[in-house]
C-alpha positions in Angstrom: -11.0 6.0 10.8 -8.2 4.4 8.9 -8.3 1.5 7.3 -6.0 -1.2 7.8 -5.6 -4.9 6.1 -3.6 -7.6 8.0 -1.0 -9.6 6.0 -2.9 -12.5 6.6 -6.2 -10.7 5.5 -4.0 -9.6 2.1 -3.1 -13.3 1.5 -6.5 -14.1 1.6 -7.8 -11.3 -1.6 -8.1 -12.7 -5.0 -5.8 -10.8 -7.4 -5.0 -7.2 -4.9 -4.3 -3.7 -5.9 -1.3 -3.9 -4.2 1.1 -0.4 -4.0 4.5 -0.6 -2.6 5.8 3.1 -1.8 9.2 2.2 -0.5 12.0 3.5 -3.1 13.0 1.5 -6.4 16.3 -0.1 -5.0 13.9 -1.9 -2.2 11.3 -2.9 -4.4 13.4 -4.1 -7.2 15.7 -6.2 -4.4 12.3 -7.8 -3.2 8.7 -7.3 -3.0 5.2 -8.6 -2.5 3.7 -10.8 -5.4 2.2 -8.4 -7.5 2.4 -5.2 -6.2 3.0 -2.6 -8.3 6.1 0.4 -7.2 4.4 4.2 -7.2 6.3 6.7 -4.7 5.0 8.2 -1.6 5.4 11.7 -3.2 3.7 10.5 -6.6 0.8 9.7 -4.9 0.4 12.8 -2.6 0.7 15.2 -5.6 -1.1 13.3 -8.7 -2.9 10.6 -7.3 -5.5 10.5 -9.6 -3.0 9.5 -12.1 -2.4 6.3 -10.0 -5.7 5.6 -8.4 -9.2 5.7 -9.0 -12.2 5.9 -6.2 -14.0 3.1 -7.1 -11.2 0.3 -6.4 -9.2 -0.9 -3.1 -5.6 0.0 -2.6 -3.4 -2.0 -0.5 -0.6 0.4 0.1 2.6 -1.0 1.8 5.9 0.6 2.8 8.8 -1.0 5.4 7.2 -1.2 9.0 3.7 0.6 7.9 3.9 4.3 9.6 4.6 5.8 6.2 2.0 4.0 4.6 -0.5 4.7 7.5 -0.1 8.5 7.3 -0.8 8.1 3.7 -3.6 6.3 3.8 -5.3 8.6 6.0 -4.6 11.3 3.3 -5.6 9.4 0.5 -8.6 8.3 2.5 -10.0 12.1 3.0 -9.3 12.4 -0.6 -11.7 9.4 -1.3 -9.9 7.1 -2.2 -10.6 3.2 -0.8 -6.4 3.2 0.7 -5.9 0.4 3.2 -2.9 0.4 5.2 -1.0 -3.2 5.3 -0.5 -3.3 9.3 3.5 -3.7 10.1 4.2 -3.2 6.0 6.7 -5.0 4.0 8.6 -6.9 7.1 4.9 -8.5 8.5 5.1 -9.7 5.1 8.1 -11.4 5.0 7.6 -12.9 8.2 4.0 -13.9 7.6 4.0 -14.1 3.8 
């Protein structure tokens, strides 16, 4: 089962591992509070150099398909990856 973290539900954490994965021009033009910018393809092939399995991930990326699909593969890995439902536009029109 994937797991998945509303915007509002984000808003509500106290100080979020939050992973954007959309590409350096879109994070560097805007992005959540605090989230941090690690690639889609750094995190599929070293992401034990990013993550560890004791901690939460909130992993965004623009509408939260890419994201989702990661999550489930970071998930069977063991890693504690939550998707951020609708991704970096929810946020902008809930955040």
């Amino acid at each position: 089962m994937i797991l998945n973290i509303s915007v509002t539900d984000l808003l509500k954490l106290n100080n979020p591992n939050i992973i954007d994965i959309r590409s350096i021009e879109n994070y560097n033009s805007n992005h959540i509070p605090g989230a941090k910018n690690i690639s889609y393809n750094d995190l599929i092939i070293k992401p034990d150099k990013y993550l560890n399995k004791t901690d939460n991930y909130y992993i965004y990326c623009k509408q939260g398909q890419t994201s989702k699909g990661l999550c489930q593969i970071l998930q069977r890995q063991g890693y504690r990856a939550y998707n951020v439902i609708g991704g970096y536009e929810a946020w902008i029109l809930n955040g």
